[in-house]
C-alpha positions as CSV (number, residue, x, y, z in Angstrom):
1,X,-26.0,-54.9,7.5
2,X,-24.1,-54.9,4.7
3,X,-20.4,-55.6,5.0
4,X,-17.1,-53.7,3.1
5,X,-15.1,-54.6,0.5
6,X,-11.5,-55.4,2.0
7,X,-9.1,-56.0,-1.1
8,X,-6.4,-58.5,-0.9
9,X,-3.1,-57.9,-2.7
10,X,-0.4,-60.9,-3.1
11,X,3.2,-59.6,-4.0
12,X,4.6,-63.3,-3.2
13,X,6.3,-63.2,-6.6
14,X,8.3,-60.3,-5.9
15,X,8.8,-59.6,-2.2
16,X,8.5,-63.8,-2.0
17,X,11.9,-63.7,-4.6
18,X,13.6,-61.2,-1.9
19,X,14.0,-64.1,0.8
20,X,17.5,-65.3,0.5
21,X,18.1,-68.1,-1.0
22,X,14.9,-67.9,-3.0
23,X,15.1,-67.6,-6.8
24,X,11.9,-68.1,-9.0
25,X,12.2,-69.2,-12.5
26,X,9.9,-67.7,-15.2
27,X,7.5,-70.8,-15.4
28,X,8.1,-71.1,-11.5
29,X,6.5,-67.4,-11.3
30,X,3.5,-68.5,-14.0
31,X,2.5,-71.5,-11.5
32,X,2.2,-69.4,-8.6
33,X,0.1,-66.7,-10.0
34,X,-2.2,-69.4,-11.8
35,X,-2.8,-70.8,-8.3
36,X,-3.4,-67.7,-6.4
37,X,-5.4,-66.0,-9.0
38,X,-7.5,-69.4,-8.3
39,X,-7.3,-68.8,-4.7
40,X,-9.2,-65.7,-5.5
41,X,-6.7,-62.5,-5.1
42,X,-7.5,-59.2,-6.0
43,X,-3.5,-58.3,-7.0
44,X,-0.8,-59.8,-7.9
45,X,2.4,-58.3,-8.1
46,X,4.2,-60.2,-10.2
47,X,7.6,-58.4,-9.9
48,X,9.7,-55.8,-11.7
49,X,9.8,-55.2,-14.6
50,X,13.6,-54.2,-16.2
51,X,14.9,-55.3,-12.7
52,X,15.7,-58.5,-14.4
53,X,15.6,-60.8,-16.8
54,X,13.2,-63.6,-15.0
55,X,10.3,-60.3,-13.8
56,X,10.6,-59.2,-17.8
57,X,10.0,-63.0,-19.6
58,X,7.1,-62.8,-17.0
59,X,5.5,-59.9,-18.1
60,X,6.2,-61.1,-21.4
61,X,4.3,-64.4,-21.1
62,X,1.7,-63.9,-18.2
63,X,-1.1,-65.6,-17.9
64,X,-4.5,-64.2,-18.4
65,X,-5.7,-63.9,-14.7
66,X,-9.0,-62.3,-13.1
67,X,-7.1,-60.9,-10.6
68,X,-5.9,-57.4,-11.6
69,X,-1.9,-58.1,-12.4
70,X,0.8,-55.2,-11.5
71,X,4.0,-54.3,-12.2
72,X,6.5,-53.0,-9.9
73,X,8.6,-50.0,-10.2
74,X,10.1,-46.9,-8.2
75,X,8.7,-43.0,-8.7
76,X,11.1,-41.4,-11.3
77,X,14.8,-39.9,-10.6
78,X,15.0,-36.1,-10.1
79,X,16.3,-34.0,-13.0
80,X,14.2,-35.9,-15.5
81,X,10.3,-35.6,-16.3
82,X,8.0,-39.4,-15.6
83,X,7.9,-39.8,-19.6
84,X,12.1,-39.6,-19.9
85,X,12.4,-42.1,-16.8
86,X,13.6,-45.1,-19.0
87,X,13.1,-47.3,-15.5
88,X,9.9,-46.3,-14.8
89,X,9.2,-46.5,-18.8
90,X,10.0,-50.0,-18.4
91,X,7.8,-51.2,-15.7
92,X,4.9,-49.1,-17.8
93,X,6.3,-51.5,-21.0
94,X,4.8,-54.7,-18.8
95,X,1.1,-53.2,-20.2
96,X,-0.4,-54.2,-16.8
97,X,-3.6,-52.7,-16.0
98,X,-2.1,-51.7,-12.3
99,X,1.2,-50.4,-11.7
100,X,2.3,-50.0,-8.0
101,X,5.6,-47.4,-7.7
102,X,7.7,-47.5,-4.5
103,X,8.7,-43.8,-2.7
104,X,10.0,-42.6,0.1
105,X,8.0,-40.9,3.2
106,X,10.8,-40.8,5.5
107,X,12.8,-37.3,5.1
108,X,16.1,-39.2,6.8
109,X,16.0,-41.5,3.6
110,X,14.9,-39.0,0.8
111,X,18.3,-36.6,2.0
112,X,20.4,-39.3,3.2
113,X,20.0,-42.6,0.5
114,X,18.6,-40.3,-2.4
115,X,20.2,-37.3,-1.7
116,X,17.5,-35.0,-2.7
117,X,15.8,-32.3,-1.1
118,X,12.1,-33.0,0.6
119,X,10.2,-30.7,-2.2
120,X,12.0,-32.7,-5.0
121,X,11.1,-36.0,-3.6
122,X,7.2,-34.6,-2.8
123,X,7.7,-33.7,-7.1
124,X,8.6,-37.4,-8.0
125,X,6.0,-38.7,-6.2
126,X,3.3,-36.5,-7.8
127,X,4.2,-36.4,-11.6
128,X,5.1,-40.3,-11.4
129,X,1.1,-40.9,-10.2
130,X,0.1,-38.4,-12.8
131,X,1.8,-39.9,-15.0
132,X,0.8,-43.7,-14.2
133,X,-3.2,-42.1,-14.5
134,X,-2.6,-40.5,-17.7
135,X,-2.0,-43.6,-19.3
136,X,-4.8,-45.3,-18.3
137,X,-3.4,-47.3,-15.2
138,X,-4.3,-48.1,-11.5
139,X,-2.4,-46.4,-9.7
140,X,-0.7,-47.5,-6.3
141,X,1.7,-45.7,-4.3
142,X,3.9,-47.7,-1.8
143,X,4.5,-45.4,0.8
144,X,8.6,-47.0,2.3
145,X,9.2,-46.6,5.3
146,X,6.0,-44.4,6.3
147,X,5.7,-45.3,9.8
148,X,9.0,-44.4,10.8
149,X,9.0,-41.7,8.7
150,X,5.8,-40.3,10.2
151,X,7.2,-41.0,14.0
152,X,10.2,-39.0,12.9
153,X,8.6,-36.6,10.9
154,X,4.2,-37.1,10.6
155,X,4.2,-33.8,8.7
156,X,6.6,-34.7,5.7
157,X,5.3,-38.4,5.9
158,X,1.7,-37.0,5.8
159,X,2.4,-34.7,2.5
160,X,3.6,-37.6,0.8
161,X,0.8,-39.4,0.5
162,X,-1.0,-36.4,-0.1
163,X,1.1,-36.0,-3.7
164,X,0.1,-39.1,-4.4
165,X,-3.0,-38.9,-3.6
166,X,-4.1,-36.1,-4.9
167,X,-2.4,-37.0,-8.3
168,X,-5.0,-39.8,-8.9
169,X,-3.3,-43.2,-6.7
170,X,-6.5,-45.3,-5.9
171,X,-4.6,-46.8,-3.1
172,X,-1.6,-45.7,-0.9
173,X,-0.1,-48.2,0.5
174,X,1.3,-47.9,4.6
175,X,4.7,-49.7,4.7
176,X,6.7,-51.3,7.9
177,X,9.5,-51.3,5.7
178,X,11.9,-52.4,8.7
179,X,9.1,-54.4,10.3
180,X,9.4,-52.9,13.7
181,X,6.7,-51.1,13.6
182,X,4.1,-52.8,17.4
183,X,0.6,-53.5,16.0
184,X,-0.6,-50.5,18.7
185,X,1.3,-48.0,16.7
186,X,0.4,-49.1,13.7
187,X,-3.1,-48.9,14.4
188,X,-2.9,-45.6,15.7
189,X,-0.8,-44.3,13.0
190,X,-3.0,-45.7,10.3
191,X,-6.4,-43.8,11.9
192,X,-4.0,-40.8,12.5
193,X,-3.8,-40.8,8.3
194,X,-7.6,-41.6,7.8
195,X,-8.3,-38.3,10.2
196,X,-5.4,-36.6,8.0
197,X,-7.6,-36.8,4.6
198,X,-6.5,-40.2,3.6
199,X,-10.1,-42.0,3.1
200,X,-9.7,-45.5,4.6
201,X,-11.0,-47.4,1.3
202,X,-7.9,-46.0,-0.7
203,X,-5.5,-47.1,2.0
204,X,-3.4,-50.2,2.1
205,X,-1.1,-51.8,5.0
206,X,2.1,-53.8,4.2
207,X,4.0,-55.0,7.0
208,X,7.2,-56.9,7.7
209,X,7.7,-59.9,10.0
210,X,10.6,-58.5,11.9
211,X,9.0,-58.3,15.8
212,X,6.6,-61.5,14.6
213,X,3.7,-59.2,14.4
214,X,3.0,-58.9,10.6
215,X,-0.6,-60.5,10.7
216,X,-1.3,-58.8,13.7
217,X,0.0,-55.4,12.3
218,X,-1.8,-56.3,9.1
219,X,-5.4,-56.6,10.9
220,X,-4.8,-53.4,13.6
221,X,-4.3,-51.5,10.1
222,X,-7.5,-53.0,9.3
223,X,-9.5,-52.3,12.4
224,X,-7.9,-48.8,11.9
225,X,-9.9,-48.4,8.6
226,X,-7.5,-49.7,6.1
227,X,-9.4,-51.5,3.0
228,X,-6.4,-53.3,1.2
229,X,-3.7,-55.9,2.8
230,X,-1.2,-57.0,1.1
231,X,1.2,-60.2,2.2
232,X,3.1,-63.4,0.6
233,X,2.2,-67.0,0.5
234,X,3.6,-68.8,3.6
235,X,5.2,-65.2,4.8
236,X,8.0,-65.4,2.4
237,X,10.1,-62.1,1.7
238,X,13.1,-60.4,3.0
239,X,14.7,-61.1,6.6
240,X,12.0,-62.1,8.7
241,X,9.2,-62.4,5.5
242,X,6.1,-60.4,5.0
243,X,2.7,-60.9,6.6
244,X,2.0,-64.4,5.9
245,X,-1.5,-64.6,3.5
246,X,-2.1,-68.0,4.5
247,X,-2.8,-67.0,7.9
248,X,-4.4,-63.4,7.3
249,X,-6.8,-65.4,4.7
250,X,-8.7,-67.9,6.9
251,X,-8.6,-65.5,9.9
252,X,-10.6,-62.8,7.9
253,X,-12.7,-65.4,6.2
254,X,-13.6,-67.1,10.0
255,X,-12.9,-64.9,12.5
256,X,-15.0,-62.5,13.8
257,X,-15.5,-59.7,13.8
258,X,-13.8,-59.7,10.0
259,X,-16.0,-62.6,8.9
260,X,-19.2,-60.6,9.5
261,X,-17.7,-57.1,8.9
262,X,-16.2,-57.9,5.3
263,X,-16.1,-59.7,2.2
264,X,-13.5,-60.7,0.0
265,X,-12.7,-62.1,-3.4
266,X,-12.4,-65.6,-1.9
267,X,-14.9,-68.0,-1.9
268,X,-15.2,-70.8,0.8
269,X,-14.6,-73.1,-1.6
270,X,-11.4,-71.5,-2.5
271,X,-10.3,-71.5,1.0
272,X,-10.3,-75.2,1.3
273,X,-7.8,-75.2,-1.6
274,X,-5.1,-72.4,0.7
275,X,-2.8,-75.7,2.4
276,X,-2.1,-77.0,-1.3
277,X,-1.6,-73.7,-2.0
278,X,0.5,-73.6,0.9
279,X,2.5,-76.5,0.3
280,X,2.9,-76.1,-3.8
281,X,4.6,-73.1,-3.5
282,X,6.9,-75.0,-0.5
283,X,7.7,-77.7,-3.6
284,X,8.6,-75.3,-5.6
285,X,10.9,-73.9,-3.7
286,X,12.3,-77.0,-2.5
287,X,11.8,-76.2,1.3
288,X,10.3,-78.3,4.2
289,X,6.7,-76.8,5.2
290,X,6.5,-75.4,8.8
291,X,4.8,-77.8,10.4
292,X,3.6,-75.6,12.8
293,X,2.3,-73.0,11.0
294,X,-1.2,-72.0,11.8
295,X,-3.9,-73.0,9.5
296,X,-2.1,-75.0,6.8
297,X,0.4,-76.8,9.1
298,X,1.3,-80.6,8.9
299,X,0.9,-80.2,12.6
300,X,-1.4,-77.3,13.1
301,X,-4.4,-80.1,13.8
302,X,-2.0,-82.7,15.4
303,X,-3.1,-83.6,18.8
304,X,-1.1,-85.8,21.4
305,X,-1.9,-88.8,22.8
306,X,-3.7,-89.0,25.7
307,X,-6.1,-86.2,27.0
308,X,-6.7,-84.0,23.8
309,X,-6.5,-86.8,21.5
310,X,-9.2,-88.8,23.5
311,X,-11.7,-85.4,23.5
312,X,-11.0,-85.1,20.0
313,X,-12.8,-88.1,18.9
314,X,-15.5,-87.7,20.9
315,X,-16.0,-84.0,19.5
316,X,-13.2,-82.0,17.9
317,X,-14.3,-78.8,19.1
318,X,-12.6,-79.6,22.1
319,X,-9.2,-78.7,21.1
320,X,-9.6,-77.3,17.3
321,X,-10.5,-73.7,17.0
322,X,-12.0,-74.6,13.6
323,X,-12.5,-77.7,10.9
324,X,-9.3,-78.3,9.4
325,X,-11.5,-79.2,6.4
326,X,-12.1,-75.6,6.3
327,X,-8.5,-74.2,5.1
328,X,-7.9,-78.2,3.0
329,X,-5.8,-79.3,5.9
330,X,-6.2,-82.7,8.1
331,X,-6.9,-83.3,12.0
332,X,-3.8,-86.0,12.5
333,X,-3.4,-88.0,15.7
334,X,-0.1,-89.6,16.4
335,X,0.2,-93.2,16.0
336,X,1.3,-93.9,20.1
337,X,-1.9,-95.1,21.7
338,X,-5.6,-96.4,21.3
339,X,-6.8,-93.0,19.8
340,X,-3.2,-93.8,17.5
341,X,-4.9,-96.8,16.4
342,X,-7.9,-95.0,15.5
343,X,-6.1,-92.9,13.1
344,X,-4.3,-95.3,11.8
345,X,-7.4,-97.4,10.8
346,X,-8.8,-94.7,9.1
347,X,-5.3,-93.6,7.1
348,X,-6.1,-97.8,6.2
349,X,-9.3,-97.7,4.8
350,X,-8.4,-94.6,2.8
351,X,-6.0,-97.1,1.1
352,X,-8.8,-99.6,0.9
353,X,-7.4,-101.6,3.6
354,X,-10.1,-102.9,6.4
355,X,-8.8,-103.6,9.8
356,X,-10.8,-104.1,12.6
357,X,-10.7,-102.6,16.3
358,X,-8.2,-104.0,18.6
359,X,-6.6,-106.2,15.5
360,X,-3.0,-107.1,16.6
361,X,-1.7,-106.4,13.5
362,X,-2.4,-102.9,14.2
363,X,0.2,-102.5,16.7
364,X,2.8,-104.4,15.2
365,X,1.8,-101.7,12.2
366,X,2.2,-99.1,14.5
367,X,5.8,-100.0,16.0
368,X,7.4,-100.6,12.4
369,X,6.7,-97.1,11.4
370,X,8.0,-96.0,14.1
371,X,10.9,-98.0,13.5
372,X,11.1,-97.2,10.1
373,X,10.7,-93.4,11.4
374,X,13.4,-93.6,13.5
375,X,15.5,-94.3,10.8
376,X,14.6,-91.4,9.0
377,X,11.6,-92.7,7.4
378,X,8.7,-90.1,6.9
379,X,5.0,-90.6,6.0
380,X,3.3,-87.7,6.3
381,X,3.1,-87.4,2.3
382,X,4.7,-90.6,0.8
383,X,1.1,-91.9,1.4
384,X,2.2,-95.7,-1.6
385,X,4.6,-96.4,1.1
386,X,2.8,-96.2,4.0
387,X,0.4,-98.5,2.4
388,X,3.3,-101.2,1.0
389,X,4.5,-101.3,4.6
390,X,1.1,-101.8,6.2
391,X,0.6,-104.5,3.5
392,X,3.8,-106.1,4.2
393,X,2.6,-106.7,7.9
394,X,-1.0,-107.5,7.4
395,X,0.7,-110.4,4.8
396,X,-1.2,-108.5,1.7
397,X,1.9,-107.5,-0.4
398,X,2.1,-109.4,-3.4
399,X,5.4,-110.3,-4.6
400,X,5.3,-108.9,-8.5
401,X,9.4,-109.6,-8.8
402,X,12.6,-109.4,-7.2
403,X,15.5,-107.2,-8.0
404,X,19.0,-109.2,-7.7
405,X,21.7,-106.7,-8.4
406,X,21.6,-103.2,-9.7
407,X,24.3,-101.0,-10.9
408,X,25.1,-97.4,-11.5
409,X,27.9,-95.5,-13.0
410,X,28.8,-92.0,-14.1
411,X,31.5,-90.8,-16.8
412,X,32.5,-87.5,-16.9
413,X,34.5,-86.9,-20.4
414,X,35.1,-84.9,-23.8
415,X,32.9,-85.1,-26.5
416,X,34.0,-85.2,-30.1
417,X,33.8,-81.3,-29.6
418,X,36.2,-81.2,-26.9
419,X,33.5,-80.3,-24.1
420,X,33.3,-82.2,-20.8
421,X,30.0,-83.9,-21.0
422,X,28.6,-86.1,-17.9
423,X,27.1,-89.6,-18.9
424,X,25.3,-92.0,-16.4
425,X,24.4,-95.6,-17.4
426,X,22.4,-98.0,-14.9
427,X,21.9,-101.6,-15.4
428,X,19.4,-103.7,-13.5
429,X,18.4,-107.2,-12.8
430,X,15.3,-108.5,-12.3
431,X,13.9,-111.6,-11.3
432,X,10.0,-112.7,-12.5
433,X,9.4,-116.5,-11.7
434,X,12.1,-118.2,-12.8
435,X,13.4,-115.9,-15.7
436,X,16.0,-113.3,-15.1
437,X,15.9,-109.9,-17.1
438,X,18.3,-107.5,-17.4
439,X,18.0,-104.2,-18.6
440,X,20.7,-101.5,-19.3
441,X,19.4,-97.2,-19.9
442,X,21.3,-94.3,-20.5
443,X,20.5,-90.8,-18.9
444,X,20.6,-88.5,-21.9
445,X,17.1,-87.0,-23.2
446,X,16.3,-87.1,-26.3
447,X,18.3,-83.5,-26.6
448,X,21.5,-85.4,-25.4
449,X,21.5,-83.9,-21.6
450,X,22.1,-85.8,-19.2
451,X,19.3,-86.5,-16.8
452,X,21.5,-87.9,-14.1
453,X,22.0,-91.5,-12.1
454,X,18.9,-91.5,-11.0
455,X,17.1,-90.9,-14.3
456,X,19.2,-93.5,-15.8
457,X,18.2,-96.2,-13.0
458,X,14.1,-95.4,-13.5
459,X,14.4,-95.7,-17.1
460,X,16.4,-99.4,-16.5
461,X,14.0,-100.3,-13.9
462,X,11.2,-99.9,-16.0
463,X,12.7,-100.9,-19.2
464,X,11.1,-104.3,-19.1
465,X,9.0,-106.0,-16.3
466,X,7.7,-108.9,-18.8
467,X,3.8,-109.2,-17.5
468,X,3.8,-106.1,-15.8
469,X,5.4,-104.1,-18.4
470,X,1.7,-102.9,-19.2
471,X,1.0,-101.5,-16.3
472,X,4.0,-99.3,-16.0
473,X,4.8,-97.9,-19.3
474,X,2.8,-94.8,-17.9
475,X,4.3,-93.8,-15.3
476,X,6.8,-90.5,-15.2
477,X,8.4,-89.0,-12.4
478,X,7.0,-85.6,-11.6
479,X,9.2,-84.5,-8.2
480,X,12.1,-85.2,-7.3
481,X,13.1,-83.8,-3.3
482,X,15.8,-84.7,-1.3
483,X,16.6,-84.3,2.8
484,X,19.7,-84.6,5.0
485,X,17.9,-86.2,8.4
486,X,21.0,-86.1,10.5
487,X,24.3,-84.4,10.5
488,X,27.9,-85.1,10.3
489,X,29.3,-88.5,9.8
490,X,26.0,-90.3,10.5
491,X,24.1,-87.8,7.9
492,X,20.8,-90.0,6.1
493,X,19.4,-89.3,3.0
494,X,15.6,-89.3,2.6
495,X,14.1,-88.9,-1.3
496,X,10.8,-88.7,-1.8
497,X,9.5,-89.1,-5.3
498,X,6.4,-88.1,-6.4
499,X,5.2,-90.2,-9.5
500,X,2.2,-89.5,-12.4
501,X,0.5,-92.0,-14.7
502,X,-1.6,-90.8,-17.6
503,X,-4.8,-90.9,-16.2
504,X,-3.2,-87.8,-13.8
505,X,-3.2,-90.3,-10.9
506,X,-0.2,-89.0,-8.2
507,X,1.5,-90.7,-5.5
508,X,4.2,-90.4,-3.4
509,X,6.9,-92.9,-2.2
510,X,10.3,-92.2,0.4
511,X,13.5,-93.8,0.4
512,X,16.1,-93.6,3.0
513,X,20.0,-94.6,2.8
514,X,23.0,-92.4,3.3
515,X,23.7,-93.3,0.1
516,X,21.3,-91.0,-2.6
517,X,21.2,-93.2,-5.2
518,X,20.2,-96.4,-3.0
519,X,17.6,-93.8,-1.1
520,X,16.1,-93.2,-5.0
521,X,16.1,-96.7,-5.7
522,X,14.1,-97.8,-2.9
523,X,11.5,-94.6,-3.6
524,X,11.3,-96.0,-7.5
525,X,10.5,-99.7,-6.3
526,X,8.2,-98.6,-4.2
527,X,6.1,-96.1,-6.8
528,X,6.4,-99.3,-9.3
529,X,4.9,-101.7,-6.9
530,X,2.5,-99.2,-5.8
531,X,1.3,-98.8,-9.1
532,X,1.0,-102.6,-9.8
533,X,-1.2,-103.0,-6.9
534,X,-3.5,-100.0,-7.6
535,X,-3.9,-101.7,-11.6
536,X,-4.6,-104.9,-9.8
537,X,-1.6,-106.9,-11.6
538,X,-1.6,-110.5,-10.3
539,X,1.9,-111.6,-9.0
């Protein structure tokens, strides 16, 4: 048998940018639709266009994608025709080849926010879609509101879509708009529009997190006979976020009965790639990943000690409901226990490191990272310092040099054109052998901004490392994050800096202090020795 086509639509890049406290940049918004058009999305929605400046400099400069790119926009305003609308002009100004206009289905919103009567709004609707088809473009109407509209009134919420509809839309779109909408109701609702004339393969469902039943809305809209689903990368969007992609994704690719009922435009291989996905966009942003989140989670294949962790190495089927390998993520087993030890001699030999079974060493391993950990130490990605500490209590870290002092200061002052400028300077000393080096760097770039204390202290640090100087010329600082690990007067500062070199090599080291610049200090040493190690430098 074969199966249907079910169409995915991301809208990350605009609905994402609605989550408070989330603002993309322009070249932010190019990264994120490069990697989901490589995930294999049918849409993307990369904003709105007019709405400002970022969503226009997109449109202006977006990448060439297979996925079908779309603008954003609302129906036109009564009183004018679709061709005078200078908003809706705009968003047809982006040149996509999809263009997806927002309406409203509920009467209690078209009289009471738009304060227009129901046959005027029915008119917007229908010359806006005409007018979106005349020019050549796909056509989507996102039906707000619809299924409170259609509880209050199914009649008007049902004629709606019909103007669209039957102006040329290829898909109407079903929205939860306040996301309260039970996944029962929206299944029924959604068949109720399929019986209504609606055909299922030009309908779409997007749903809102606010009762935590997005995904579950999402697929009862799908079991109903919806054909397109639309959600955000890791759930983002406004209040509660929007059905979350990176769960909806692997369930339809896996589960049944939606792995053997439909196909999408994502390949298995694709799928492994969804946790970096996951956790790129959570850099980008700045934000800690949900550990828990299903699927791409840190800890969404972490198993405890004891019971579960002692079935999973005999077969992980015992407590995985699928490979983690699967969706790119990794089965993790805490470091507490025999099975601990298990992991941790594999996380070893990844760094080349060969321990063997019931070693000692292993368990003194074991309690200094959880030492270090309780001081607001975290591994999980600063992967070069798990290995230096390992190395430091297996007696296999070679001593390259020794730093004796450091310093760091920060000027704020005029310039000769009487604007306040800021000005760091670090100076470092190093020890090699028996000769002491010091080196002193500025943070300006080569524009005369200032880069900060911490850009000023790399550049020192590396400035000149005699013998090893080779080895680290390379080497550029790529990401930069900081975390507050406690609160109040005891409040620790964790950086963790990811590092490049120019053979696209990337590691990770973590730093903790409650002072920043002594956290970033100890995250640079560690990347430089990391990288001397790796090059095979001889101390």
């Amino acid at each position: 048998m074969s199966k249907e086509r079910l169409y995915l639509y991301d809208t990350t890049l605009r609905d994402g940018q609605q989550t408070q406290g989330v603002q993309f940049s322009t070249a932010e918004k190019q990264q994120i639709a490069q990697t989901l058009d490589r995930l294999g999305l049918d849409y993307i929605e990369g904003g709105w266009p007019g709405a400002n400046p970022t969503d226009s400099a997109f449109f202006d400069a977006a990448p060439d994608t297979r996925a079908t790119m779309t603008a954003f926009g609302m129906t036109k305003r009564a009183g004018r025709s679709a061709e005078n609308d200078d908003v809706l002009a705009a968003v047809m100004n982006a040149g996509t080849p999809a263009v997806c206009l927002v309406g409203k289905t509920h009467d209690f919103h078209v009289t009471t926010a738009l304060n227009i009567t129901l046959e005027e709004n029915l008119e917007n609707i229908a010359r806006s879609v005409e007018h979106l088809v005349a020019q050549g473009r796909e056509a989507l109407f996102d039906a707000e509101h619809f299924f409170d509209g259609y509880k209050a009134n199914p009649g008007y919420a049902l004629e709606c879509l019909k103007a669209a509809h039957d102006a040329g839309a290829r898909w109407i779109v079903l929205c939860d708009t306040n996301g309260g909408t039970l996944p029962e109701e929206v299944g029924r609702i959604t068949a109720a529009v399929i019986d209504a004339g609606i055909p299922g393969d030009h309908l779409g469902i997007h749903t809102h997190n606010d009762t935590g039943n997005a995904v579950a809305s999402s697929l009862a809209a799908i079991d109903a006979g919806a054909r397109q689903v639309q959600g955000t990368l890791n759930g983002l969007g406004e209040r509660c976020g929007n059905a979350n992609l990176c769960t909806l994704i692997p369930t339809l690719l896996l589960k049944e009965p939606y792995a053997g009922a439909y196909e999408t435009g994502i390949s298995m291989e694709a799928l492994a790639d969804l946790t970096r996905a996951s956790r790129l966009l959570d850099d980008i942003l700045n934000r800690v990943p949900v550990k828990s989140a299903p699927y791409v989670g840190a800890s969404a294949f972490a198993h405890k000690a004891g019971l579960h962790a002692s079935a999973i190495l005999k077969d992980p089927s015992t407590y995985e409901h699928i490979d983690p390998a699967l969706v790119g993520n990794t089965r993790i087993i805490p470091m507490s226990n025999q099975a601990g030890q298990s992991n941790l001699r594999r996380r070893l030999a990844e760094a080349g490191l060969e321990v063997e079974k019931g070693d000692p060493a292993l368990a003194r391993i074991l309690d200094e990272i959880k030492a270090r950990e309780a001081q607001g130490y975290s591994y999980d990605t600063a992967q070069a310092s798990f290995e230096l500490v390992a190395r430091k209590v297996l007696g296999q870290l070679p001593h390259f040099f020794e730093v004796k002092r450091y310093k760091v200061t920060v000027e704020r002052r005029k310039n000769r054109r009487d604007r306040m400028v800021s000005l760091s300077e670090a100076v470092v000393v190093v020890k090699i052998g028996d000769q002491k080096m010091l080196s002193v760097s500025e943070s300006h770039d080569e524009a005369g901004n200032d880069q900060g204390p911490v850009n000023a202290l790399s550049k020192a640090l590396a400035k000149d490392l005699g013998p090893y100087q080779k080895h680290i010329d390379d080497i550029r600082l790529v990401d930069f994050k900081v975390r507050i690990t406690q609160g109040g007067t005891e409040a620790v500062t964790r950086v963790i800096i990811d590092s490049e070199d120019s053979e696209g090599h990337r590691w990770s080291t973590v730093g903790v202090s409650p002072n920043i610049v002594d956290a970033s200090f100890e995250a640079l040493l560690d990347a430089i020795n990391w990288k001397l190690i790796r090059d095979g430098a001889t101390a």
